[in-house]
HTML snippet that shows the backbone in 3Dmol.js (N, CA, C, O; Angstrom):
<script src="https://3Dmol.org/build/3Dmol-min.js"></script>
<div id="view" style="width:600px;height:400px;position:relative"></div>
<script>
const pdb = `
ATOM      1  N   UNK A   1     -27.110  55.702 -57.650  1.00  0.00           N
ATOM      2  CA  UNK A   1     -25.733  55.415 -58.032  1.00  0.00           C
ATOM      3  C   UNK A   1     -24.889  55.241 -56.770  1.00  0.00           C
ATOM      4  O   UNK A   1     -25.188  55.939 -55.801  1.00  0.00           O
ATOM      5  N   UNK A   2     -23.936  54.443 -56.682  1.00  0.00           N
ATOM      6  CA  UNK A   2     -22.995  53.894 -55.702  1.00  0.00           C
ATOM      7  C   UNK A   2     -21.885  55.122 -55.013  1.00  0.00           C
ATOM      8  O   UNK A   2     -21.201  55.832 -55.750  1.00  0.00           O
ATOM      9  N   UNK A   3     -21.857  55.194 -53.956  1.00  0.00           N
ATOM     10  CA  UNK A   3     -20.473  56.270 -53.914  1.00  0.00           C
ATOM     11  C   UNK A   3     -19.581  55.446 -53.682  1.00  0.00           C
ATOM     12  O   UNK A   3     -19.880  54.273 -53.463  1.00  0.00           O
ATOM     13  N   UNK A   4     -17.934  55.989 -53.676  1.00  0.00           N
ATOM     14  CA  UNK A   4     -17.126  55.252 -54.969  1.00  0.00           C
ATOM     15  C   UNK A   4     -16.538  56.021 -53.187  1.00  0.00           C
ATOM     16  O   UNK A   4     -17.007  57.016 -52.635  1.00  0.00           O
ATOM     17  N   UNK A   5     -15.414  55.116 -52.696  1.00  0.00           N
ATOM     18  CA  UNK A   5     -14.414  55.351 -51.717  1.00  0.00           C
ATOM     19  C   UNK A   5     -13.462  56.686 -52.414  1.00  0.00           C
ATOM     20  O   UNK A   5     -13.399  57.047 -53.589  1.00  0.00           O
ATOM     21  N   UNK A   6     -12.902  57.134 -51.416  1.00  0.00           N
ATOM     22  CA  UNK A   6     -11.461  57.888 -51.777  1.00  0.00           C
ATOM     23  C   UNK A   6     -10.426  57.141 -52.637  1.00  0.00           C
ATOM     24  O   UNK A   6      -9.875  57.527 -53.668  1.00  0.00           O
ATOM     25  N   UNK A   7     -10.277  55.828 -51.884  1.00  0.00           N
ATOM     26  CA  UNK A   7      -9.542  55.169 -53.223  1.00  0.00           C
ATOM     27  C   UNK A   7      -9.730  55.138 -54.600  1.00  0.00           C
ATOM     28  O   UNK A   7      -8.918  55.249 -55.518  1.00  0.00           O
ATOM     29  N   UNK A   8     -11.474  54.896 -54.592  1.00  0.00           N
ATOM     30  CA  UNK A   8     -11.324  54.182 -56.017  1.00  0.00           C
ATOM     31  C   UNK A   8     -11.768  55.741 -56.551  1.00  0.00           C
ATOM     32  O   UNK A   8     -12.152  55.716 -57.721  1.00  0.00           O
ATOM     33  N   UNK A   9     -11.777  56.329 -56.277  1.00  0.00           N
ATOM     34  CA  UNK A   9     -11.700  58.382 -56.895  1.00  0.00           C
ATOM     35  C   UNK A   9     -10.223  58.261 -57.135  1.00  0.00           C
ATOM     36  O   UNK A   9      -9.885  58.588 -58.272  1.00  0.00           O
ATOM     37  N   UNK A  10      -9.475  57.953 -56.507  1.00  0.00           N
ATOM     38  CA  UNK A  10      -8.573  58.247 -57.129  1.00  0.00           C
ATOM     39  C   UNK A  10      -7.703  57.413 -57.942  1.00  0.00           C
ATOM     40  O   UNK A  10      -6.686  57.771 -58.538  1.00  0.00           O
ATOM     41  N   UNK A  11      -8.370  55.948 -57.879  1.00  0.00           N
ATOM     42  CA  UNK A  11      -7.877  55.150 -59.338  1.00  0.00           C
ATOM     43  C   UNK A  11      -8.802  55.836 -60.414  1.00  0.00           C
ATOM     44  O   UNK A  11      -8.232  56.319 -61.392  1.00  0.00           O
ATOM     45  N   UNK A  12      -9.969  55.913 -60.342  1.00  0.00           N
ATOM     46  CA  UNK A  12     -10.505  56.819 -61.382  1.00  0.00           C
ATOM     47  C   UNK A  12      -9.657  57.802 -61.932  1.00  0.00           C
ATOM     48  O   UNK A  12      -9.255  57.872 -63.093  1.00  0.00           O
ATOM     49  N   UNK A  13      -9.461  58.432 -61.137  1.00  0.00           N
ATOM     50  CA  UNK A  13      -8.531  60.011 -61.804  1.00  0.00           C
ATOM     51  C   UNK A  13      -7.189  59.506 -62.669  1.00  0.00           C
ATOM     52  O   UNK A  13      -6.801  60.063 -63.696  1.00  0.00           O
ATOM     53  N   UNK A  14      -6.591  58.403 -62.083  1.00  0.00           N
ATOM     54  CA  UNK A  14      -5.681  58.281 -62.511  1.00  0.00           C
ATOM     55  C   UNK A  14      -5.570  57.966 -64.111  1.00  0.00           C
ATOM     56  O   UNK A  14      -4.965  58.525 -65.026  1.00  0.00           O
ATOM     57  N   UNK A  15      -6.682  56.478 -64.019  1.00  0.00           N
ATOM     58  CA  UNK A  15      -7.419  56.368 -65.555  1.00  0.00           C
ATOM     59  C   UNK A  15      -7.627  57.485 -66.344  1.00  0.00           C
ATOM     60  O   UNK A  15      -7.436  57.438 -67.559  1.00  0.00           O
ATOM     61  N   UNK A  16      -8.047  58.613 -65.703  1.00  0.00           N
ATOM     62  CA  UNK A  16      -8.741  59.733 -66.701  1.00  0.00           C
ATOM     63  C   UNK A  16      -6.925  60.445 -67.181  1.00  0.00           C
ATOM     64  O   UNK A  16      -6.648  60.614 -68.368  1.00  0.00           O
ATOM     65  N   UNK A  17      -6.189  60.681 -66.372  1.00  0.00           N
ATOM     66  CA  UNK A  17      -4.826  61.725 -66.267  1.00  0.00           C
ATOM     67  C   UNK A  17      -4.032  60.342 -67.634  1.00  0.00           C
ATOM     68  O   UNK A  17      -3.242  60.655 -68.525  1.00  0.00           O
ATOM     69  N   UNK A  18      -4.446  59.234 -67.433  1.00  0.00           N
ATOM     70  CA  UNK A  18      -3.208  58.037 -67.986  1.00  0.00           C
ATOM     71  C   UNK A  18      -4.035  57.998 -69.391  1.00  0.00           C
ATOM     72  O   UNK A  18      -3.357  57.673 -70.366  1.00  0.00           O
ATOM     73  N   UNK A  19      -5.564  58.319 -69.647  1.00  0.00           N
ATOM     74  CA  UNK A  19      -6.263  58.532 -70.955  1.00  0.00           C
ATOM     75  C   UNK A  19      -5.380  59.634 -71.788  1.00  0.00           C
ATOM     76  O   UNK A  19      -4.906  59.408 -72.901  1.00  0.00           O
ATOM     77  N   UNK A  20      -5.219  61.013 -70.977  1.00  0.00           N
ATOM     78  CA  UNK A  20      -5.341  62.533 -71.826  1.00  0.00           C
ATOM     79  C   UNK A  20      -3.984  62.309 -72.305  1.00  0.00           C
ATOM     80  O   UNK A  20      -3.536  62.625 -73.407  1.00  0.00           O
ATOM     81  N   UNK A  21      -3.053  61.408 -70.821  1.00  0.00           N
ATOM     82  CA  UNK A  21      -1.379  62.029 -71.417  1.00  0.00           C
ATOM     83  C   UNK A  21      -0.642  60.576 -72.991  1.00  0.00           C
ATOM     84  O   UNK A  21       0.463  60.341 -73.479  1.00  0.00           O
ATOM     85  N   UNK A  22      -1.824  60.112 -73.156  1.00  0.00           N
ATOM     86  CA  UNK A  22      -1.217  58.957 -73.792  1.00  0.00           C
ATOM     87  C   UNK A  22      -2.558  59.647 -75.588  1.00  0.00           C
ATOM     88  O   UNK A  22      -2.860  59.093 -76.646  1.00  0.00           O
ATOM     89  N   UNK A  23      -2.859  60.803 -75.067  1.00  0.00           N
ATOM     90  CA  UNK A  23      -3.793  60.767 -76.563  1.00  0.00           C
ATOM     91  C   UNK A  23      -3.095  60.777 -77.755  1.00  0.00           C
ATOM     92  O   UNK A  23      -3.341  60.131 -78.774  1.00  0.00           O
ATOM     93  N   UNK A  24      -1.907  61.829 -77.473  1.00  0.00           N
ATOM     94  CA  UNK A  24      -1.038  61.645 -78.150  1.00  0.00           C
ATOM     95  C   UNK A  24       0.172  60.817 -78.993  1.00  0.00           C
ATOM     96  O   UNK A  24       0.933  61.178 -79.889  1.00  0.00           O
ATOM     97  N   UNK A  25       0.047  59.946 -78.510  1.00  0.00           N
ATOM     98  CA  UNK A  25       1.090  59.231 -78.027  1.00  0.00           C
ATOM     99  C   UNK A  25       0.072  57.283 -79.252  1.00  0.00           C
ATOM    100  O   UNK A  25      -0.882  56.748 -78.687  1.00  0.00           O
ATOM    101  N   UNK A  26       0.350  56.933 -80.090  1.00  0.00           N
ATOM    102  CA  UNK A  26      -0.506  56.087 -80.449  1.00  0.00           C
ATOM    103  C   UNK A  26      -0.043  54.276 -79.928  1.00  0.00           C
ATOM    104  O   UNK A  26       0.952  53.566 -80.071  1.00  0.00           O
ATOM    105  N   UNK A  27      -0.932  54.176 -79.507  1.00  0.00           N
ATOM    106  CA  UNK A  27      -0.883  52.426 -79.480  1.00  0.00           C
ATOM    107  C   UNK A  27      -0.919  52.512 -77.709  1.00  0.00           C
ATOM    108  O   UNK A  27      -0.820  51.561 -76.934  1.00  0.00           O
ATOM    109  N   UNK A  28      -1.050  53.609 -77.456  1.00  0.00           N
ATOM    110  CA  UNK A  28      -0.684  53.006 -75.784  1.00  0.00           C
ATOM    111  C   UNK A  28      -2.155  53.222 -75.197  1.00  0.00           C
ATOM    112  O   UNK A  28      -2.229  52.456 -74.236  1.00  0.00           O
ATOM    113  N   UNK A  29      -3.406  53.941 -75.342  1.00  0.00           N
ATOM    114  CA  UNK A  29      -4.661  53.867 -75.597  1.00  0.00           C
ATOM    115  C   UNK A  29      -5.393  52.232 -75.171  1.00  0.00           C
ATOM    116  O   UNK A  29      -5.719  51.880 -74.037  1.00  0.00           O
ATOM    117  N   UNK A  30      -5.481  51.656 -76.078  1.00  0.00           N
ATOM    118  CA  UNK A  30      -5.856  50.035 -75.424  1.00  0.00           C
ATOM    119  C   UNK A  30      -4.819  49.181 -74.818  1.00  0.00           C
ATOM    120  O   UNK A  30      -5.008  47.966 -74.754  1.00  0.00           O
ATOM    121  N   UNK A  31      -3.433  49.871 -74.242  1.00  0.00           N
ATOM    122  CA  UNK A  31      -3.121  49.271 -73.562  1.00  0.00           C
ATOM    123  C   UNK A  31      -3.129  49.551 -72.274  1.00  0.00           C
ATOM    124  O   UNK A  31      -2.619  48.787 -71.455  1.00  0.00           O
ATOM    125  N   UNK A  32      -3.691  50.647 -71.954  1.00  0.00           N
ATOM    126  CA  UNK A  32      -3.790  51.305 -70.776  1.00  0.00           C
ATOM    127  C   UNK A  32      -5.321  50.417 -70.806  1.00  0.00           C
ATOM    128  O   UNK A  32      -5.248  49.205 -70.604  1.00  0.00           O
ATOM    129  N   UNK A  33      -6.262  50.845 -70.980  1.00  0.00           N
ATOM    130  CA  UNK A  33      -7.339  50.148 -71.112  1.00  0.00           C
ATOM    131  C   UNK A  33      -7.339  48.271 -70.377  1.00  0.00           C
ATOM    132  O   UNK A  33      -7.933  47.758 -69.429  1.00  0.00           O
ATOM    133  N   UNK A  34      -6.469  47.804 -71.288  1.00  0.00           N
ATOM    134  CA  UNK A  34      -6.259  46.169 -71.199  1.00  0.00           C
ATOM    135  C   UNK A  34      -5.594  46.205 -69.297  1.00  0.00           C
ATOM    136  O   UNK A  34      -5.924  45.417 -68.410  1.00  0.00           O
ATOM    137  N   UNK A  35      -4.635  47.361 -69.183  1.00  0.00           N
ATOM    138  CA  UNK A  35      -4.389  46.753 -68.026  1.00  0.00           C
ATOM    139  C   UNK A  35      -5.290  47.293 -66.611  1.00  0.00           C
ATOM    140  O   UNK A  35      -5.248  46.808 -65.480  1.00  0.00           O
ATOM    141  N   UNK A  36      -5.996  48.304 -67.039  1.00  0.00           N
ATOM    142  CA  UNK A  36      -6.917  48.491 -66.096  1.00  0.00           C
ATOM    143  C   UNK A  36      -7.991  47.645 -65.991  1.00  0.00           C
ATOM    144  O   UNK A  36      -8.363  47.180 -64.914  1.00  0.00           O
ATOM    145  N   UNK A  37      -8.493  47.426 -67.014  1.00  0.00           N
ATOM    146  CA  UNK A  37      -9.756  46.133 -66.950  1.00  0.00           C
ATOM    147  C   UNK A  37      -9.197  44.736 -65.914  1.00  0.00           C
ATOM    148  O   UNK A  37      -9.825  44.086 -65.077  1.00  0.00           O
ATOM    149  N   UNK A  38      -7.768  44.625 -66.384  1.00  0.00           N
ATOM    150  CA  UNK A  38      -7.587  43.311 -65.593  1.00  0.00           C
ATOM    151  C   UNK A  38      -7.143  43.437 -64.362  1.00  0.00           C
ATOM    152  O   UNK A  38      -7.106  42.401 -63.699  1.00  0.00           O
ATOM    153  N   UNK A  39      -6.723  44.624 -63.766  1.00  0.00           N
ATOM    154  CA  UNK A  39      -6.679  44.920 -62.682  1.00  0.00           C
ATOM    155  C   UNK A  39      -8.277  45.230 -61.965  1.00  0.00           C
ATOM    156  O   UNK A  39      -8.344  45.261 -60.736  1.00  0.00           O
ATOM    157  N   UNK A  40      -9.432  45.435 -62.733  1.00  0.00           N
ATOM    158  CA  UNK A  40     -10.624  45.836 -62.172  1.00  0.00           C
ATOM    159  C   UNK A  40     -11.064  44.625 -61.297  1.00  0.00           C
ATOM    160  O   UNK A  40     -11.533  44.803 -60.173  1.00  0.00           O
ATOM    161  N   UNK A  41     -10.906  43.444 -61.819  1.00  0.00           N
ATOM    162  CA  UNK A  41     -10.838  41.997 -61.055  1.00  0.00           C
ATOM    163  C   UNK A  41     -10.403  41.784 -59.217  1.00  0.00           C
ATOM    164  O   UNK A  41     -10.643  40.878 -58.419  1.00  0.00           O
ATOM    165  N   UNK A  42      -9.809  42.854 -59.121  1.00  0.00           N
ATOM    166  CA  UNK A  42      -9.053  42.778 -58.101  1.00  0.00           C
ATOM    167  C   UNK A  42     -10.127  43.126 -56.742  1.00  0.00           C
ATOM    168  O   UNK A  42     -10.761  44.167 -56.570  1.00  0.00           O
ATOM    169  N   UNK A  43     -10.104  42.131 -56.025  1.00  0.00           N
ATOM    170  CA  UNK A  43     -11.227  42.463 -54.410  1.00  0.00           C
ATOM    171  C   UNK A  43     -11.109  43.511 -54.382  1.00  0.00           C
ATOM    172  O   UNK A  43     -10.062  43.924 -54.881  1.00  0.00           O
ATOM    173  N   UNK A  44     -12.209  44.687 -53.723  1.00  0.00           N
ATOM    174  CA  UNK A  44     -12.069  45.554 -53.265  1.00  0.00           C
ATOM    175  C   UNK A  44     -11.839  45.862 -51.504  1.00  0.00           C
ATOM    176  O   UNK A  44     -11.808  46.872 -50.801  1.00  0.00           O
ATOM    177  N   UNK A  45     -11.714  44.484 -51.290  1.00  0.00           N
ATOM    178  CA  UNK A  45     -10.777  44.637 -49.990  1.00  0.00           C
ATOM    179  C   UNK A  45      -9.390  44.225 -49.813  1.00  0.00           C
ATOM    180  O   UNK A  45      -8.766  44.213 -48.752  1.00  0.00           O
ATOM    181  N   UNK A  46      -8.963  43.878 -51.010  1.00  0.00           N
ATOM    182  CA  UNK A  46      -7.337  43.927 -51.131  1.00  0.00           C
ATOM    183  C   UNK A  46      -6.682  45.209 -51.369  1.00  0.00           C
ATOM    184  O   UNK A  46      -6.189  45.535 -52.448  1.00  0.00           O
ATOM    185  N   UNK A  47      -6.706  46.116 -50.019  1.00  0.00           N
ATOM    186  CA  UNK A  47      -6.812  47.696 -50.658  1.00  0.00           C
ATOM    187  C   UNK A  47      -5.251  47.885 -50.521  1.00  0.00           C
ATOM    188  O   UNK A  47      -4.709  48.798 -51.144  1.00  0.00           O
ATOM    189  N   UNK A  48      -4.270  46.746 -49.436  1.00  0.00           N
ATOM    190  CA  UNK A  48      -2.886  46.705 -49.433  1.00  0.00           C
ATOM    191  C   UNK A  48      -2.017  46.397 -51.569  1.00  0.00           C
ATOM    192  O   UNK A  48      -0.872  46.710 -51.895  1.00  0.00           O
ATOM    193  N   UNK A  49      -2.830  45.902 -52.275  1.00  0.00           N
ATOM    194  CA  UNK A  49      -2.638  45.571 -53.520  1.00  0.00           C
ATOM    195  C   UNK A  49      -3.112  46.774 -54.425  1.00  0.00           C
ATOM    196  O   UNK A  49      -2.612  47.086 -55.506  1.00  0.00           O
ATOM    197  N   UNK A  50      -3.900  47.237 -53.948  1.00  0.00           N
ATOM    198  CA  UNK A  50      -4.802  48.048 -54.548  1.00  0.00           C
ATOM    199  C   UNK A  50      -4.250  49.696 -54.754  1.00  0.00           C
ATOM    200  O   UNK A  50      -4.330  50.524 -55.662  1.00  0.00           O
ATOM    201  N   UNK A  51      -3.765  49.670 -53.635  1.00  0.00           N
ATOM    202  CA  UNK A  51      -2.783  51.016 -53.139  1.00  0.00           C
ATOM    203  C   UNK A  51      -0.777  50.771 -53.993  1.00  0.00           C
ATOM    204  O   UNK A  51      -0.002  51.478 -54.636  1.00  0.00           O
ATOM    205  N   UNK A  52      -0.785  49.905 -53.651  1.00  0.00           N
ATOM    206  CA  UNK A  52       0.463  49.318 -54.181  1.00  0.00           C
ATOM    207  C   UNK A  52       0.627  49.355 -55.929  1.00  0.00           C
ATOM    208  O   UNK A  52       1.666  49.288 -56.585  1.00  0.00           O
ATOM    209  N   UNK A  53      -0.785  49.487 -56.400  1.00  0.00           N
ATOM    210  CA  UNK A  53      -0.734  48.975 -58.047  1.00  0.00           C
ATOM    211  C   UNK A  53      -1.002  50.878 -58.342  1.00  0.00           C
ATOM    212  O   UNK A  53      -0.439  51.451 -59.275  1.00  0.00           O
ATOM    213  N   UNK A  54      -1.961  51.618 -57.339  1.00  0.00           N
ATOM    214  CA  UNK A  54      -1.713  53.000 -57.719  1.00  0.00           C
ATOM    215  C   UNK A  54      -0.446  53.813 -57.852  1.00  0.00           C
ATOM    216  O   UNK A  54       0.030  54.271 -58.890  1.00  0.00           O
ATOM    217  N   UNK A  55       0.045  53.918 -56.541  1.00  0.00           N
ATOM    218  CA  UNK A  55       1.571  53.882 -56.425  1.00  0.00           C
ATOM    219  C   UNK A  55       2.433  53.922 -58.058  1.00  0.00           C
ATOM    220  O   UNK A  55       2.878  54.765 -58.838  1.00  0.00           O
ATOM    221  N   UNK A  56       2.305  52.337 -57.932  1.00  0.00           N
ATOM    222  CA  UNK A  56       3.091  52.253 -59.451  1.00  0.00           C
ATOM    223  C   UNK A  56       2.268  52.980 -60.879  1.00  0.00           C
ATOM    224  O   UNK A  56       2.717  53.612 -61.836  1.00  0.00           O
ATOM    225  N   UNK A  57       1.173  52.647 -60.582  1.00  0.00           N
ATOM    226  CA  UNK A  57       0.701  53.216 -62.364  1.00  0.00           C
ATOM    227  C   UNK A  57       1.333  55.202 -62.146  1.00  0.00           C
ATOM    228  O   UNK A  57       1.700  55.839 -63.134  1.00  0.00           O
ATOM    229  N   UNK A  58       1.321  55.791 -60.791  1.00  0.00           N
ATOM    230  CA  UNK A  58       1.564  57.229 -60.784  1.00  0.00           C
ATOM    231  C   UNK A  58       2.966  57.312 -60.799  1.00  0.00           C
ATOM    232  O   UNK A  58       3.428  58.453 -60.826  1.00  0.00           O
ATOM    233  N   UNK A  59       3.684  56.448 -60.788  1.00  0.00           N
ATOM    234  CA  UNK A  59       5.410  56.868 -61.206  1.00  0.00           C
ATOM    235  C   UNK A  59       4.907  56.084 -62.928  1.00  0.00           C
ATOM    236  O   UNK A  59       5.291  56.949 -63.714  1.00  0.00           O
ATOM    237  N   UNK A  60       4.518  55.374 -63.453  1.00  0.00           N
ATOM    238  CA  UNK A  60       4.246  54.791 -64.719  1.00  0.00           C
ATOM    239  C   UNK A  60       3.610  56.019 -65.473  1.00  0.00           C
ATOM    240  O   UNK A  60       4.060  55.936 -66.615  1.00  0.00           O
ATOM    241  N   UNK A  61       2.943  56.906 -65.411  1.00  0.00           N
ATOM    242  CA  UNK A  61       2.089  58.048 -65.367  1.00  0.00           C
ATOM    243  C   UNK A  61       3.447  59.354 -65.954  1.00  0.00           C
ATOM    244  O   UNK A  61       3.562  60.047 -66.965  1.00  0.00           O
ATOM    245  N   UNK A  62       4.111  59.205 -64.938  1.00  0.00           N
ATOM    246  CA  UNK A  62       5.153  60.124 -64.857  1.00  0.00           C
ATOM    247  C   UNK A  62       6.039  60.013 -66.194  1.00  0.00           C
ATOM    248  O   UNK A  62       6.348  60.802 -67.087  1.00  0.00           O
ATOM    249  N   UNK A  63       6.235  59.004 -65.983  1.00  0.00           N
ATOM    250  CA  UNK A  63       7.317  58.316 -67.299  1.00  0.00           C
ATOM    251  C   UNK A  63       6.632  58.664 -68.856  1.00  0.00           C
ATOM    252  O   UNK A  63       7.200  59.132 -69.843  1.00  0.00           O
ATOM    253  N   UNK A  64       5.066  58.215 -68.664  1.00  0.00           N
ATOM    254  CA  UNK A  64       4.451  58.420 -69.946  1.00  0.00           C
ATOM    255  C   UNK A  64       3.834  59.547 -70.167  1.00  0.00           C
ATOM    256  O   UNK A  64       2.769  59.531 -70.784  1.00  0.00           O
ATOM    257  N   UNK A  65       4.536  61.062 -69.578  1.00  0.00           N
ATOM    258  CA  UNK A  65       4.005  62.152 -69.626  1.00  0.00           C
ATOM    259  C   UNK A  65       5.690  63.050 -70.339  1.00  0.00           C
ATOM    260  O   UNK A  65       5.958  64.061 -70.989  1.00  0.00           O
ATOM    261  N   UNK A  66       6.466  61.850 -69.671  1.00  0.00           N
ATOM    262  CA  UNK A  66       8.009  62.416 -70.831  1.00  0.00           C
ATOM    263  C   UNK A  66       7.825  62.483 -72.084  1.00  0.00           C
ATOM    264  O   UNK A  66       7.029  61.733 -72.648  1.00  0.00           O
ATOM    265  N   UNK A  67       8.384  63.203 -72.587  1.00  0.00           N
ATOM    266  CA  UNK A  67       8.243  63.217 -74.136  1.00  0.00           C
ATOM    267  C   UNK A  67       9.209  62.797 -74.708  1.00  0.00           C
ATOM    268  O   UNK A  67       9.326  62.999 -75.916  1.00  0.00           O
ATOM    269  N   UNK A  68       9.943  62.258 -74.157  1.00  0.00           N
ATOM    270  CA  UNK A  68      10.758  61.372 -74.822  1.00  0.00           C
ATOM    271  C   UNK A  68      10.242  59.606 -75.120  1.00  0.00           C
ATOM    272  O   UNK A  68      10.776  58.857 -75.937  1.00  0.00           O
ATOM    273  N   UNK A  69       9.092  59.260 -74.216  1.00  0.00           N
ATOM    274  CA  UNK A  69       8.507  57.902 -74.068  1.00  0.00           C
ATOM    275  C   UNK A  69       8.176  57.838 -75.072  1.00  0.00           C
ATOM    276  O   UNK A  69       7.385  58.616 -75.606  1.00  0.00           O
ATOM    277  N   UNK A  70       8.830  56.668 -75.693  1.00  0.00           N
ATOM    278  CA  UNK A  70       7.745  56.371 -76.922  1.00  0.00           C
ATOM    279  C   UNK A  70       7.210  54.880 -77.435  1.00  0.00           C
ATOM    280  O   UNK A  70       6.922  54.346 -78.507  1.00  0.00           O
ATOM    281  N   UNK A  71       7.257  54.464 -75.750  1.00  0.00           N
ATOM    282  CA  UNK A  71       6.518  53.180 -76.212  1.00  0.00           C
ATOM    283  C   UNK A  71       6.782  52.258 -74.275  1.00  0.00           C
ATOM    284  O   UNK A  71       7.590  52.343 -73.350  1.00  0.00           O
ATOM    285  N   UNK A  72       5.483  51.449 -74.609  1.00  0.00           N
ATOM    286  CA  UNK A  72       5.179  51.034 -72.946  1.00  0.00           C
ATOM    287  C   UNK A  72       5.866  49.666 -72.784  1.00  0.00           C
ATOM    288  O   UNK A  72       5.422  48.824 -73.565  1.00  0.00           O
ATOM    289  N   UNK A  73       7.251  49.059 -71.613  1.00  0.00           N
ATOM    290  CA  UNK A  73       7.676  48.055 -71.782  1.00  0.00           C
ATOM    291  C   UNK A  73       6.715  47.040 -70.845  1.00  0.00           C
ATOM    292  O   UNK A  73       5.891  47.611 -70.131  1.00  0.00           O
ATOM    293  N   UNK A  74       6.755  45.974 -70.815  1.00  0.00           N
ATOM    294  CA  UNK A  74       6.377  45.090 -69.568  1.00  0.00           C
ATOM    295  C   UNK A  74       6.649  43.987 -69.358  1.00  0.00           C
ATOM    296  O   UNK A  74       7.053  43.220 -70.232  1.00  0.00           O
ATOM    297  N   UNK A  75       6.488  43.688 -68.186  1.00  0.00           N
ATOM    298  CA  UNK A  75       6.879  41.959 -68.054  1.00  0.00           C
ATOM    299  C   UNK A  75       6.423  41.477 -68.046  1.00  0.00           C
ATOM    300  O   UNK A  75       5.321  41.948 -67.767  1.00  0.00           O
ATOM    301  N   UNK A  76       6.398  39.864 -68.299  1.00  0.00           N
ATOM    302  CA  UNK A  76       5.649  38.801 -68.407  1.00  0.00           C
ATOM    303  C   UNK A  76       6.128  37.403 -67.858  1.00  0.00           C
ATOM    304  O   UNK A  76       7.343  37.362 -68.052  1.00  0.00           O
ATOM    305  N   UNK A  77       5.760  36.409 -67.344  1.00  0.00           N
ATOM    306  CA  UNK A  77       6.197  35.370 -67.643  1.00  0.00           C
ATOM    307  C   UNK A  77       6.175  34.194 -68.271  1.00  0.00           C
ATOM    308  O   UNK A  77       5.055  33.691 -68.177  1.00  0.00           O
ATOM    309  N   UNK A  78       6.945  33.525 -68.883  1.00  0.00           N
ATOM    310  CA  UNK A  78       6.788  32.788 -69.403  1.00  0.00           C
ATOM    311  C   UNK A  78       6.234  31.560 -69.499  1.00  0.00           C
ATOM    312  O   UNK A  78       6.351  31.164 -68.340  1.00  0.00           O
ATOM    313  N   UNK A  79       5.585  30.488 -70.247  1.00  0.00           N
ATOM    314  CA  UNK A  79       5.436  29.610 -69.945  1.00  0.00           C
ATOM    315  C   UNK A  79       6.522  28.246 -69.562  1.00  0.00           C
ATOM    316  O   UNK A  79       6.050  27.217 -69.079  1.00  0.00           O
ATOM    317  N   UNK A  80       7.833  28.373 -69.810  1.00  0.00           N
ATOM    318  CA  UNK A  80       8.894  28.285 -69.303  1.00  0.00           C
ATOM    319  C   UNK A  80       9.067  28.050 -68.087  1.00  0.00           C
ATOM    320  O   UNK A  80       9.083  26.936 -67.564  1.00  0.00           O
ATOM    321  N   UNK A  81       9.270  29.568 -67.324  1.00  0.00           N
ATOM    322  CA  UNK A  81       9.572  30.018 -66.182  1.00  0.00           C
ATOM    323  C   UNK A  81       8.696  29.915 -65.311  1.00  0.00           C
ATOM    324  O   UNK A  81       8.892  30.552 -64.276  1.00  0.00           O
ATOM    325  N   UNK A  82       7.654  29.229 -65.405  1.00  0.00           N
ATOM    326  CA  UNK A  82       6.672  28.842 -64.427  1.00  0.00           C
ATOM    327  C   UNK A  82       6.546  27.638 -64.089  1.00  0.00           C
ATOM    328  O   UNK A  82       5.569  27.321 -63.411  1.00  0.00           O
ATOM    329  N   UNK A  83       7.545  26.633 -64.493  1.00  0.00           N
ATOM    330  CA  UNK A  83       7.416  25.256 -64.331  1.00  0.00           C
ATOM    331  C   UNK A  83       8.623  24.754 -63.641  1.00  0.00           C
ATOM    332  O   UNK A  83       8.734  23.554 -63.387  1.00  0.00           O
TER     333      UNK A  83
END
`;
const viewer = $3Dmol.createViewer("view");
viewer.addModel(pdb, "pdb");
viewer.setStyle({}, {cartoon: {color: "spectrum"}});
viewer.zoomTo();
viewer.render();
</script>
């Protein structure tokens, strides 16, 4: 089996901490899921992106450990706004 950098231990952990605090919590489960998969895409030598997207999911983390959260916003762009 592969050993896994300090980084990616601790995108792991984060996945596992962003699983337990959302068990509760319904519908946010495969969306945590959806956005880690598509972030899994990401080089593992883009570690300036890589560090930058942890960063955010651990203040995102924070927010969805309030108990007042009750639902995940996000952005997108449009097909619009890209032309």
């Amino acid at each position: 089996m592969a050993r896994h950098s300090k980084l990616q231990k601790q995108v792991l952990s984060l996945y596992r901490q962003f699983l337990r605090a959302a068990q509760d919590k319904p519908g946010f489960i495969p969306r945590i899921r959806d956005e880690f998969r598509v972030n899994a895409a990401i080089k593992k030598t883009d570690v300036m992106h890589i560090e930058y997207l942890y960063r955010r999911g651990q203040r995102q983390l924070e927010l969805l450990k309030d108990v007042n959260t009750k639902q995940l916003g996000s952005f997108s762009k449009s097909k619009e706004d890209s032309t």
